[in-house]
PyMOL CGO cylinders between C-alpha atoms (Angstrom):
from pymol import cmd
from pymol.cgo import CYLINDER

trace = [
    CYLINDER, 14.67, -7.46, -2.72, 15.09, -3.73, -1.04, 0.3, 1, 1, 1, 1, 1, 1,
    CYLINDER, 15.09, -3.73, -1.04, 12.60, -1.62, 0.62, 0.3, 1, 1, 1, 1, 1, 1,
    CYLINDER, 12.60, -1.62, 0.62, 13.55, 1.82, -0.59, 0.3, 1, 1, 1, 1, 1, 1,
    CYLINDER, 13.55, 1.82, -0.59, 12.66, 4.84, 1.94, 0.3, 1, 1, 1, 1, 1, 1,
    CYLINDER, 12.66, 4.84, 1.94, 12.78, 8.58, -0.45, 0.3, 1, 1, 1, 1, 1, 1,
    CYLINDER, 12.78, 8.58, -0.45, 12.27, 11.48, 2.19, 0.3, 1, 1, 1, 1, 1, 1,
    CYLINDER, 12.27, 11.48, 2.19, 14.77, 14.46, 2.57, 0.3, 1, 1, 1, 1, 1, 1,
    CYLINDER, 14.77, 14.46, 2.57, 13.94, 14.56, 6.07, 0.3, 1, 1, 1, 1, 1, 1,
    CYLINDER, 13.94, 14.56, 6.07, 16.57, 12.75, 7.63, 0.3, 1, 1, 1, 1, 1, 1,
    CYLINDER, 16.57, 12.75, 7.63, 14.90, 12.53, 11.22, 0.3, 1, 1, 1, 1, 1, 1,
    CYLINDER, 14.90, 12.53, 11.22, 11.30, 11.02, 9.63, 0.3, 1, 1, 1, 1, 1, 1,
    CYLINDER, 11.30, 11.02, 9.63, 13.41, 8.99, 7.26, 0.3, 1, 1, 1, 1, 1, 1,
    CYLINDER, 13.41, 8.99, 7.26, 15.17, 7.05, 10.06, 0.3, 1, 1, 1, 1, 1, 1,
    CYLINDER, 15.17, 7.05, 10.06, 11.96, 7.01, 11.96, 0.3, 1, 1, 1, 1, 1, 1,
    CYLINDER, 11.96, 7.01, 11.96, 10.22, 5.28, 8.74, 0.3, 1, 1, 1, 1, 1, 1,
    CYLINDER, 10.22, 5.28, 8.74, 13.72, 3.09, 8.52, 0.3, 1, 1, 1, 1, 1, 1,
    CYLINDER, 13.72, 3.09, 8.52, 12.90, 1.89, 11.96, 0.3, 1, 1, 1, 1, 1, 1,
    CYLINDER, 12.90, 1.89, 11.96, 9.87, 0.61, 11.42, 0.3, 1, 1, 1, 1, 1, 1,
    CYLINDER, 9.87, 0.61, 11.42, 10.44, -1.08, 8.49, 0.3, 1, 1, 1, 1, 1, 1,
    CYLINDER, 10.44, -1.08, 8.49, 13.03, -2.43, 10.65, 0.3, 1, 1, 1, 1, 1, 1,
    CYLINDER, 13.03, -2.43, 10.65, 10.44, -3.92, 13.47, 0.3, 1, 1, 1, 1, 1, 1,
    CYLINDER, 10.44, -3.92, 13.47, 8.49, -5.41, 10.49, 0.3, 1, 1, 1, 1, 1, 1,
    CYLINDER, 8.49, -5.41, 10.49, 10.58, -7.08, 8.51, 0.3, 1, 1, 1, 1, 1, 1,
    CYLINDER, 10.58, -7.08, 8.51, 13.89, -7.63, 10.45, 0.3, 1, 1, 1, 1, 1, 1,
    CYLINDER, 13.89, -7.63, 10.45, 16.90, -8.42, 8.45, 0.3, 1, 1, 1, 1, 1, 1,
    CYLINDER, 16.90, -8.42, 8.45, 15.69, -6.89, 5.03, 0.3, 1, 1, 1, 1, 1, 1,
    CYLINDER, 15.69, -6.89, 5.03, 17.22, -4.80, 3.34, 0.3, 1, 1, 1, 1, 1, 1,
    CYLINDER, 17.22, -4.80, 3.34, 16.65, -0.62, 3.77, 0.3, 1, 1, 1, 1, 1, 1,
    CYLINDER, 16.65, -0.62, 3.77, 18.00, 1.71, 1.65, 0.3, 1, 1, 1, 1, 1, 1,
    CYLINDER, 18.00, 1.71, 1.65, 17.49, 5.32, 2.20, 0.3, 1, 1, 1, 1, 1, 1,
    CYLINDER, 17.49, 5.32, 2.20, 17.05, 8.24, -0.18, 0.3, 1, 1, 1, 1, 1, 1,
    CYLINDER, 17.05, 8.24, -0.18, 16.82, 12.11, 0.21, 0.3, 1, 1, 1, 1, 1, 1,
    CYLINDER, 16.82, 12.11, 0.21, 15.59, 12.19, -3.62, 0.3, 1, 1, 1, 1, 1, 1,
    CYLINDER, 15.59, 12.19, -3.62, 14.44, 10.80, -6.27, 0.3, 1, 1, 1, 1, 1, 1,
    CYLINDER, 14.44, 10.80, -6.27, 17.04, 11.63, -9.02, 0.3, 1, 1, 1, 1, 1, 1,
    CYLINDER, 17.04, 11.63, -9.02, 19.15, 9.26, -7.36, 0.3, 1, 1, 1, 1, 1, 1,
    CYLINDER, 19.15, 9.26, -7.36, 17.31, 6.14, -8.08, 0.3, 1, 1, 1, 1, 1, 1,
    CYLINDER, 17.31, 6.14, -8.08, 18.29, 4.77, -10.76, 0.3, 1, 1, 1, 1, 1, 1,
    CYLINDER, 18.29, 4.77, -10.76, 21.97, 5.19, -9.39, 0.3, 1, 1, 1, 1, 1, 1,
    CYLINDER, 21.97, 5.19, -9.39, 20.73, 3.77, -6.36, 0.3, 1, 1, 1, 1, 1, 1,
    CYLINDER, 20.73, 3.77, -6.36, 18.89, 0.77, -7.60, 0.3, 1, 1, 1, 1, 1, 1,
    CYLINDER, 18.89, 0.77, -7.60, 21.76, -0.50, -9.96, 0.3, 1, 1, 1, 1, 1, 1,
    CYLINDER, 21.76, -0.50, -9.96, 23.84, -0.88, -6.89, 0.3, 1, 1, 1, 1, 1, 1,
    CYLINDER, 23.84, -0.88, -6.89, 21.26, -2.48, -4.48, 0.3, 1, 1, 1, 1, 1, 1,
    CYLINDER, 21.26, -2.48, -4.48, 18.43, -4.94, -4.81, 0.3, 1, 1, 1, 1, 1, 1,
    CYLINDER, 18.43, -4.94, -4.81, 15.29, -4.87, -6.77, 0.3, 1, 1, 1, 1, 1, 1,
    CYLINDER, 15.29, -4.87, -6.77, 12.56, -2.77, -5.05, 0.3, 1, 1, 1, 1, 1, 1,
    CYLINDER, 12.56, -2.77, -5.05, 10.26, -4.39, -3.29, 0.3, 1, 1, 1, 1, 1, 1,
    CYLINDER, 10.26, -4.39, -3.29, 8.23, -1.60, -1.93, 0.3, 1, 1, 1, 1, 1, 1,
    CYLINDER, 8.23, -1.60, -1.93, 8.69, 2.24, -1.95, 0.3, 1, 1, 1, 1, 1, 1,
    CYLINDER, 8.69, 2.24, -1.95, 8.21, 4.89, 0.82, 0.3, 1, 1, 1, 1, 1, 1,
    CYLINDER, 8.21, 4.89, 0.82, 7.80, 7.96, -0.68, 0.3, 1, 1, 1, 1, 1, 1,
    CYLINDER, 7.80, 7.96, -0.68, 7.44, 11.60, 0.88, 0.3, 1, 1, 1, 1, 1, 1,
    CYLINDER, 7.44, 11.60, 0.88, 5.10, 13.89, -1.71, 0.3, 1, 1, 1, 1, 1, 1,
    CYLINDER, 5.10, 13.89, -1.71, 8.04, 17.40, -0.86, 0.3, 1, 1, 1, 1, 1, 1,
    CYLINDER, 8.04, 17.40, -0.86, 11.32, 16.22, -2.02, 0.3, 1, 1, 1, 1, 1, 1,
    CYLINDER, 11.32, 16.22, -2.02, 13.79, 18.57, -3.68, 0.3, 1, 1, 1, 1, 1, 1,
    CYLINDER, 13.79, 18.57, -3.68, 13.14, 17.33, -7.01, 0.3, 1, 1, 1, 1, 1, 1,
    CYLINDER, 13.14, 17.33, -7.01, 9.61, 16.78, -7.07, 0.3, 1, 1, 1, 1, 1, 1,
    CYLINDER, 9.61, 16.78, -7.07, 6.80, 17.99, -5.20, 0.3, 1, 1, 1, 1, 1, 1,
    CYLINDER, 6.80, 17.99, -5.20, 3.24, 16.16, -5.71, 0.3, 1, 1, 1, 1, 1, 1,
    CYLINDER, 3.24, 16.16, -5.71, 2.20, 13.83, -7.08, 0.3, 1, 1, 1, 1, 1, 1,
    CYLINDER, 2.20, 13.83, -7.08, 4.82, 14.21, -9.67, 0.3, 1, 1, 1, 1, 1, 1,
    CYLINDER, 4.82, 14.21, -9.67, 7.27, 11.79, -7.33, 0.3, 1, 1, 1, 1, 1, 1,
    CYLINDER, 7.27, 11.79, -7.33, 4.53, 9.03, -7.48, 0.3, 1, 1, 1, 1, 1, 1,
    CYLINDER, 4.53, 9.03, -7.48, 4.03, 9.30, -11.26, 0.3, 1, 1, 1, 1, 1, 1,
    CYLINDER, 4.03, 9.30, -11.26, 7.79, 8.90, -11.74, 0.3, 1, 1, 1, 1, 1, 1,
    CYLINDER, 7.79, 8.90, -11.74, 7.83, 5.99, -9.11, 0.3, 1, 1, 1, 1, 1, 1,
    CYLINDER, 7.83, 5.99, -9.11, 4.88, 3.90, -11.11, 0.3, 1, 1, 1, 1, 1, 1,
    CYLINDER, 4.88, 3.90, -11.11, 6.61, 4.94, -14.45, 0.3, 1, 1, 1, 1, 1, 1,
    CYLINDER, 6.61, 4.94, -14.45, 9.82, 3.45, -14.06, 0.3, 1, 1, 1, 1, 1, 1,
    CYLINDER, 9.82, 3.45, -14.06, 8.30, 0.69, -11.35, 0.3, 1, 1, 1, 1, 1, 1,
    CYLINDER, 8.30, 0.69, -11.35, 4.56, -0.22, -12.16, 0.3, 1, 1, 1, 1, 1, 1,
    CYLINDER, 4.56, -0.22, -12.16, 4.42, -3.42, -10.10, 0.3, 1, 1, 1, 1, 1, 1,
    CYLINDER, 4.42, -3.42, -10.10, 6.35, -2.18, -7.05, 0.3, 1, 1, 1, 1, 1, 1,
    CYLINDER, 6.35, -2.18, -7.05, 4.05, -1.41, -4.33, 0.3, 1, 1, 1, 1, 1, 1,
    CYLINDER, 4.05, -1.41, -4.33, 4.38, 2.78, -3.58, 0.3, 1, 1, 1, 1, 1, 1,
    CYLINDER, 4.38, 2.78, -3.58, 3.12, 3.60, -0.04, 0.3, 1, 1, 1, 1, 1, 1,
    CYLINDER, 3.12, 3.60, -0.04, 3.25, 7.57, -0.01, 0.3, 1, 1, 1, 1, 1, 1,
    CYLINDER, 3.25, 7.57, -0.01, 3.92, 8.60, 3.71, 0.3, 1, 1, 1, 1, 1, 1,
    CYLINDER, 3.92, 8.60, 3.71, 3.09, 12.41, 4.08, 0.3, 1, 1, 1, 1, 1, 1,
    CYLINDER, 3.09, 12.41, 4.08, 3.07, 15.35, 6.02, 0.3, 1, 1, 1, 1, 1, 1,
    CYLINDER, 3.07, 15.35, 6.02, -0.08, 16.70, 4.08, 0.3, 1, 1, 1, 1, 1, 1,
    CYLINDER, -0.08, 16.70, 4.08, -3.53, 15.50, 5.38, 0.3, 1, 1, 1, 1, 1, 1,
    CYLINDER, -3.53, 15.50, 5.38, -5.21, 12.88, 3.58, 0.3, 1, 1, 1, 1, 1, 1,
    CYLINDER, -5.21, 12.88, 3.58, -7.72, 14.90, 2.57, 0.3, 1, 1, 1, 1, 1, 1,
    CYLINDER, -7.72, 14.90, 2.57, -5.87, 17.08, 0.47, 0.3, 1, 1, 1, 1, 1, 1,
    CYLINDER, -5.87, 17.08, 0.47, -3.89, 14.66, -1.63, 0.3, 1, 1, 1, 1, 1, 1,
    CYLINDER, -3.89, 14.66, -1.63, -5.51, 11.15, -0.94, 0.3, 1, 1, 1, 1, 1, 1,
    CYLINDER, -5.51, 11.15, -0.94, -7.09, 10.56, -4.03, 0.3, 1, 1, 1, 1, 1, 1,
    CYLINDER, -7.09, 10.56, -4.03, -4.70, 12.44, -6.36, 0.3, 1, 1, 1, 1, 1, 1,
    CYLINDER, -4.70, 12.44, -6.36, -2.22, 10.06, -5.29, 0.3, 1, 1, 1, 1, 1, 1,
    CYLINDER, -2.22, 10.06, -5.29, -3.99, 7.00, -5.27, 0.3, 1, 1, 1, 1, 1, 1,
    CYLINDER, -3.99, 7.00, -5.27, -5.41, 8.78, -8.95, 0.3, 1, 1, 1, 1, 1, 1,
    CYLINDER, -5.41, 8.78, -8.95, -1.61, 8.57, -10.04, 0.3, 1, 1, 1, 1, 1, 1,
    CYLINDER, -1.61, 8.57, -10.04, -0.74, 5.40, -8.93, 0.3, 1, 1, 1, 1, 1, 1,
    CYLINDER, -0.74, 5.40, -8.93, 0.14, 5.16, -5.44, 0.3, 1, 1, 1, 1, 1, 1,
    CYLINDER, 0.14, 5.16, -5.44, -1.15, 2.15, -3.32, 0.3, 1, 1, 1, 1, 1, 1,
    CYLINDER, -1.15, 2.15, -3.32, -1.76, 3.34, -0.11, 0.3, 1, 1, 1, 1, 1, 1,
    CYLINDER, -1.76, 3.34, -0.11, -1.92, 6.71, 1.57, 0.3, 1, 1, 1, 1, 1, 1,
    CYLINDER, -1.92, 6.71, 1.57, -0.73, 7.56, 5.17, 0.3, 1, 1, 1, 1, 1, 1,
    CYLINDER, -0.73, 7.56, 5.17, -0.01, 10.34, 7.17, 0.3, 1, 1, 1, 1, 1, 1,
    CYLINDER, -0.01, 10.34, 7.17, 3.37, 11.04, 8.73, 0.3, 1, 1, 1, 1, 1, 1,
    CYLINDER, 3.37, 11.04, 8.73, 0.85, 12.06, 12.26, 0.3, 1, 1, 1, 1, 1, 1,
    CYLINDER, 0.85, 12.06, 12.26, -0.67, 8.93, 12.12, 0.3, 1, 1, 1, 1, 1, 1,
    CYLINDER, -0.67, 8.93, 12.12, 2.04, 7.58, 14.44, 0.3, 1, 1, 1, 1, 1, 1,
    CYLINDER, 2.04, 7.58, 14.44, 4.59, 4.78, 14.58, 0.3, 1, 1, 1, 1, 1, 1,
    CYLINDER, 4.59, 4.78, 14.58, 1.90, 2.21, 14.81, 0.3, 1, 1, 1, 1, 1, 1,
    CYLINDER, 1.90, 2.21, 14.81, -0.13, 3.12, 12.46, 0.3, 1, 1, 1, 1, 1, 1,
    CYLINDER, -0.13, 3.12, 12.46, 2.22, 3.06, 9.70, 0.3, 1, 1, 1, 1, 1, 1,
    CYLINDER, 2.22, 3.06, 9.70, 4.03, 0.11, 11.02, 0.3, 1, 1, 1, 1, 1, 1,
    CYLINDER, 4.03, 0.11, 11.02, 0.52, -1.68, 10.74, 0.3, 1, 1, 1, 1, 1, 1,
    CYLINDER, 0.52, -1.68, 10.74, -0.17, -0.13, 7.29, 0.3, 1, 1, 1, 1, 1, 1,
    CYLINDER, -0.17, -0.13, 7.29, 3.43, -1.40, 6.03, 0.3, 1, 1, 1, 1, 1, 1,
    CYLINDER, 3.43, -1.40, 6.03, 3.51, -4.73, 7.13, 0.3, 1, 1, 1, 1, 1, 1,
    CYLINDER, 3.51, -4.73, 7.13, -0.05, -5.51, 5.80, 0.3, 1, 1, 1, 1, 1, 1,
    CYLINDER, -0.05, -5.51, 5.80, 1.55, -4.58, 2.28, 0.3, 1, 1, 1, 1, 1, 1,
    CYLINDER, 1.55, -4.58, 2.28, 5.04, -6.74, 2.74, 0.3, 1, 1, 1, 1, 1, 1,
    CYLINDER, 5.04, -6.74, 2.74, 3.16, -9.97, 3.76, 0.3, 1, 1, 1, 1, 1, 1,
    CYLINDER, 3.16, -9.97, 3.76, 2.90, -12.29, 0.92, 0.3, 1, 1, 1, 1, 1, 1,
    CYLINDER, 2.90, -12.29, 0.92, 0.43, -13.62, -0.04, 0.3, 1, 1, 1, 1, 1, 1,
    CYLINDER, 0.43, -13.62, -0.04, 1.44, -17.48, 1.51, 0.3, 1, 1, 1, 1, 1, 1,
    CYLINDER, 1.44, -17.48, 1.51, 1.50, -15.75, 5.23, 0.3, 1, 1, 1, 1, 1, 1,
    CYLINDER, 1.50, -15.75, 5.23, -2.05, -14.25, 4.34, 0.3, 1, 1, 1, 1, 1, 1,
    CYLINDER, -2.05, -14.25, 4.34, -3.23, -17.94, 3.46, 0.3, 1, 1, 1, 1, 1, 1,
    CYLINDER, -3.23, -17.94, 3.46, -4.27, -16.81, -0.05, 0.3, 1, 1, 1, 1, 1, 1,
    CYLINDER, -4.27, -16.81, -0.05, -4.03, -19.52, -3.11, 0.3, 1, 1, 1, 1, 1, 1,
    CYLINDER, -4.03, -19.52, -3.11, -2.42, -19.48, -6.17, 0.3, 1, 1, 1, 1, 1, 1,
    CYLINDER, -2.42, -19.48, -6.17, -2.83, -17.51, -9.27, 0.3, 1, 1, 1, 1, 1, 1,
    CYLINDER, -2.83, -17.51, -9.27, -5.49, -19.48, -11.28, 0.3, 1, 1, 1, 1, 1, 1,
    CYLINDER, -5.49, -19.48, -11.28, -7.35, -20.82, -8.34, 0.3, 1, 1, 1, 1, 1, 1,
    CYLINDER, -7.35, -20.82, -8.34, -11.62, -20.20, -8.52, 0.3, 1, 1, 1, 1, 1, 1,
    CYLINDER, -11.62, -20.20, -8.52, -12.60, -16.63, -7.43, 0.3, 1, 1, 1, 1, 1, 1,
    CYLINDER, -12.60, -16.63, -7.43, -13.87, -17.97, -4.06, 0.3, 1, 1, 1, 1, 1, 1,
    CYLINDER, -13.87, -17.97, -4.06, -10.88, -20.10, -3.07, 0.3, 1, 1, 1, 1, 1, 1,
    CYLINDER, -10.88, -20.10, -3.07, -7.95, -17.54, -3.97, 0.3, 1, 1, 1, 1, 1, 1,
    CYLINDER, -7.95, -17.54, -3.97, -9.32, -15.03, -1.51, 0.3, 1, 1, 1, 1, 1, 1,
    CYLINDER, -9.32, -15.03, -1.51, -8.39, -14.72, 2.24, 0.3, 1, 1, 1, 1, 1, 1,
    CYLINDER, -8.39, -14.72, 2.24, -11.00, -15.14, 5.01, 0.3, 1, 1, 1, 1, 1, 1,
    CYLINDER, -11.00, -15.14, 5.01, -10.04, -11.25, 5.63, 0.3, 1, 1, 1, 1, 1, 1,
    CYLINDER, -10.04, -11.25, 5.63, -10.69, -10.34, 1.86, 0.3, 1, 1, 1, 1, 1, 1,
    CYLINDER, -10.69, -10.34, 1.86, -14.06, -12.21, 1.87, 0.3, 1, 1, 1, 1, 1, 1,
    CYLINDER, -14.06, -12.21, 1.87, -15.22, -10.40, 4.44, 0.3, 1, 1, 1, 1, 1, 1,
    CYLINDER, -15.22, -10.40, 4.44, -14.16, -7.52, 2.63, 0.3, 1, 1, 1, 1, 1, 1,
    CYLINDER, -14.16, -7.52, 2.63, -16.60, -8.13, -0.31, 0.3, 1, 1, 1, 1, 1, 1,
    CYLINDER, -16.60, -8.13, -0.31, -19.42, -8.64, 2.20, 0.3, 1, 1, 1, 1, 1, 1,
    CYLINDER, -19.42, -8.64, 2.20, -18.91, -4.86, 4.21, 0.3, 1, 1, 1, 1, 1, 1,
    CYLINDER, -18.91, -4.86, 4.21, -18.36, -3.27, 1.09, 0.3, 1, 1, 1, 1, 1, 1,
    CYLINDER, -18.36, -3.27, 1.09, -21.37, -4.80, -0.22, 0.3, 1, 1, 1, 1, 1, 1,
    CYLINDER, -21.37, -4.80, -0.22, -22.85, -3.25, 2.67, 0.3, 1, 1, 1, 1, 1, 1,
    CYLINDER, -22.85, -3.25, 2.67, -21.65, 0.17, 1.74, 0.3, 1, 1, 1, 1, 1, 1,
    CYLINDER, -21.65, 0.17, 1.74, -19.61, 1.14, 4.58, 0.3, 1, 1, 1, 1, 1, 1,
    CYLINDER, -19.61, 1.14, 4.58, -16.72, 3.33, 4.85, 0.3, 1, 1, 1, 1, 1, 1,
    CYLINDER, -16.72, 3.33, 4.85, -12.82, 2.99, 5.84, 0.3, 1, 1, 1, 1, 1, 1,
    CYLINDER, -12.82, 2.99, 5.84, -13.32, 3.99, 8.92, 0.3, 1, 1, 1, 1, 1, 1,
    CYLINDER, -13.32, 3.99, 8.92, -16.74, 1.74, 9.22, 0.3, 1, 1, 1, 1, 1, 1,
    CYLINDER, -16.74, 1.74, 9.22, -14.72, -1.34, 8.59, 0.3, 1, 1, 1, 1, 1, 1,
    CYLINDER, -14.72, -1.34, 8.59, -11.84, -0.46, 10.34, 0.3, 1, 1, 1, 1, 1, 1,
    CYLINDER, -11.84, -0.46, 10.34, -13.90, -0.03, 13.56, 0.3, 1, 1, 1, 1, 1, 1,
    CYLINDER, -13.90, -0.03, 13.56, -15.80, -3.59, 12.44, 0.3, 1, 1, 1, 1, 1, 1,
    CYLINDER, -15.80, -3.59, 12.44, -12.80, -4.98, 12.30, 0.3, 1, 1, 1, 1, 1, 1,
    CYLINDER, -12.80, -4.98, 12.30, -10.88, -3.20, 15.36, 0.3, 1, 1, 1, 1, 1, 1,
    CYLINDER, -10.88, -3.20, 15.36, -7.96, -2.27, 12.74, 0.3, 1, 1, 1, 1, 1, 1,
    CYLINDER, -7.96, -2.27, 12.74, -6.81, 0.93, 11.37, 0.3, 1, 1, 1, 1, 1, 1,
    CYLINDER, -6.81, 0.93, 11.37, -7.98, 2.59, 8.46, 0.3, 1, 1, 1, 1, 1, 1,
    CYLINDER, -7.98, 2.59, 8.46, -4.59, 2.67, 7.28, 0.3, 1, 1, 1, 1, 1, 1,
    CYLINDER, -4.59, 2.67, 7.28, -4.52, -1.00, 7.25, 0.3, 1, 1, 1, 1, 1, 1,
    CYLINDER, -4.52, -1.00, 7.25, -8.27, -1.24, 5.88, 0.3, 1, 1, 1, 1, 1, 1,
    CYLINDER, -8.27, -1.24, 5.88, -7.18, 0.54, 2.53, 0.3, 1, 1, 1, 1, 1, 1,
    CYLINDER, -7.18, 0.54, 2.53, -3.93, -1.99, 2.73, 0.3, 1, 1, 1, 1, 1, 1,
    CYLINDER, -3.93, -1.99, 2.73, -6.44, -4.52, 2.46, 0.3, 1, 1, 1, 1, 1, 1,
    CYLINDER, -6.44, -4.52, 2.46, -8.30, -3.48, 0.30, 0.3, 1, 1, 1, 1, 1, 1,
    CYLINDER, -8.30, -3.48, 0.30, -5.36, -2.21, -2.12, 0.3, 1, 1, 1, 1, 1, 1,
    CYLINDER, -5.36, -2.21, -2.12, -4.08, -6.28, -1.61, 0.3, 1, 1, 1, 1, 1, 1,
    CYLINDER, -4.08, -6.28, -1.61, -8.53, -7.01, -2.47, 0.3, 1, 1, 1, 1, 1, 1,
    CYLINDER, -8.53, -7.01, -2.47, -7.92, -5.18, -5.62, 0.3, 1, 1, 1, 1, 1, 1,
    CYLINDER, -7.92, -5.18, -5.62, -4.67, -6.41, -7.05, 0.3, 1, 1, 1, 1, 1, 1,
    CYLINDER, -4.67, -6.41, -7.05, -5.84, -10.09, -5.99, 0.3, 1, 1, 1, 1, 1, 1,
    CYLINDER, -5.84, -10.09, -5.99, -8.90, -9.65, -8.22, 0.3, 1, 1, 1, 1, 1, 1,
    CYLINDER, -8.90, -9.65, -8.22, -7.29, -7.11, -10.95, 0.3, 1, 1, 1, 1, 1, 1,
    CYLINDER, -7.29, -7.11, -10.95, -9.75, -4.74, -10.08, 0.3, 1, 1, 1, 1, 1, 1,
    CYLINDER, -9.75, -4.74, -10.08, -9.37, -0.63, -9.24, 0.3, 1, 1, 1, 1, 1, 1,
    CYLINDER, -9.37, -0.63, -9.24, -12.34, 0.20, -7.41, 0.3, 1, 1, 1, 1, 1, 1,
    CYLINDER, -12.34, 0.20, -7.41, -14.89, -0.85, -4.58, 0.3, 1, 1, 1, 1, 1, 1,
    CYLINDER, -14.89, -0.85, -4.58, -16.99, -0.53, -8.03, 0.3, 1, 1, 1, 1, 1, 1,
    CYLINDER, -16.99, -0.53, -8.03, -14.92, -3.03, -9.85, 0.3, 1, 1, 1, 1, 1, 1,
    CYLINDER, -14.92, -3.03, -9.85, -14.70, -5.37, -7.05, 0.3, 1, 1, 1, 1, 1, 1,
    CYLINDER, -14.70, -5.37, -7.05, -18.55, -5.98, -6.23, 0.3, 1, 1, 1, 1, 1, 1,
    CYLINDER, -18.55, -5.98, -6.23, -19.24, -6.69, -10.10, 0.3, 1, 1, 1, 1, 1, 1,
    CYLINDER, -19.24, -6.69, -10.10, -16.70, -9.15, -10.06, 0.3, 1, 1, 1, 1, 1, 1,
    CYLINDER, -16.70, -9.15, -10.06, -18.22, -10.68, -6.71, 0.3, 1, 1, 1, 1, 1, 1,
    CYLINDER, -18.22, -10.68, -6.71, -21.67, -10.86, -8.53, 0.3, 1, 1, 1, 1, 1, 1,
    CYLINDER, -21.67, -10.86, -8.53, -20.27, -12.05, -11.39, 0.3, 1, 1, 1, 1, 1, 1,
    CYLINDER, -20.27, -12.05, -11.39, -18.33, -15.20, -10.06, 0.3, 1, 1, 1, 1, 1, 1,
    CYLINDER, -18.33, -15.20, -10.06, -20.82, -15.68, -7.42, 0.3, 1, 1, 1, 1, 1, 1,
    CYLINDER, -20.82, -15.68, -7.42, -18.99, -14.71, -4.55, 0.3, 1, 1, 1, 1, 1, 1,
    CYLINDER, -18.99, -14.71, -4.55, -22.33, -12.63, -3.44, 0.3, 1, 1, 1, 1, 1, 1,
    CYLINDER, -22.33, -12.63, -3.44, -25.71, -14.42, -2.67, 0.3, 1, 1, 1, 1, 1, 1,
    CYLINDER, -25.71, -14.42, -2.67, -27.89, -11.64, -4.39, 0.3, 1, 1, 1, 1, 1, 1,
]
cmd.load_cgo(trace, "trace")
């Protein structure tokens, strides 16, 4: 399995291949300036197992790279690392498929923190099987989760709870979701009422 990095910027792209680097030593990087090469690119490497993908490429600008992306890869993780604020584009991507947002000025940390949470497997997060009851395939991390969003609080509410990013709070929950097979904080708290994982 390959992490594929798609920016045309080849200083960010090397920073973004360095951290990947940190995080998951000894896997395998492959680097992109755009996305018409893909398919080229993929035939000769390893399966993706996660995308990095810059919104202004050459050949696609928007969220017309992340539509492509979940098109051709709908079970790859796509963590869109940006230039544009958050604020902007956020929920367009995450509207079109993407996983997890982040900003290119969020730092080295930041995104290193975002992108390991979504390359640890579920075994290293201590989550159970497929099939497992509601309550016993979730992590201690996920439970708690349920319970704060129950509460109504925000990203950044968590994140501060939790003394963690809020990069790394919408990893989680993006990992909350696709554990339950849920798409929103919506979603998820009916299916905590409904298999009990709520008291009220």
């Amino acid at each position: 399995m390959a992490i594929y990095v798609i920016d045309d910027h080849p200083l960010m792209r090397e920073a973004i291949v360095m951290v990947l680097r940190r995080v998951r030593p000894g896997s395998e990087v492959v680097e992109l300036s755009q996305l018409s090469d893909l398919d080229r690119v993929v035939a000769k490497n390893s399966p993706p197992e996660l995308f990095c993908l810059d919104l202004k490429l050459p050949d696609t600008v928007g969220i017309s790279g992340v539509k492509l992306l979940k098109g051709q890869y709908p079970h790859v993780p796509l963590a869109v690392i940006s230039a544009t604020p958050a604020a902007d584009v956020e929920e367009w991507c995450t509207e079109a498929g993407a996983d997890v947002y982040v900003e290119k000025s969020a730092g080295a940390s930041e995104i290193a923190s975002a992108l390991r949470a979504m390359l640890q497997t579920d075994t290293e997060l201590g989550e159970a099987e497929e099939g497992a009851a509601p309550d016993t395939k979730l992590s201690k991390r996920q439970k708690q989760l349920i319970v704060m969003l129950d509460e109504g609080l925000s990203n950044r509410e968590i994140a501060e709870r939790l003394g963690i990013s809020e990069h790394t709070v919408k990893v989680h929950l993006w990992r909350l979701f696709r554990r339950l097979g849920v798409k929103s904080r919506t979603q998820t708290l009916h299916f905590a009422r409904m298999h009990g994982l709520l008291s009220s």
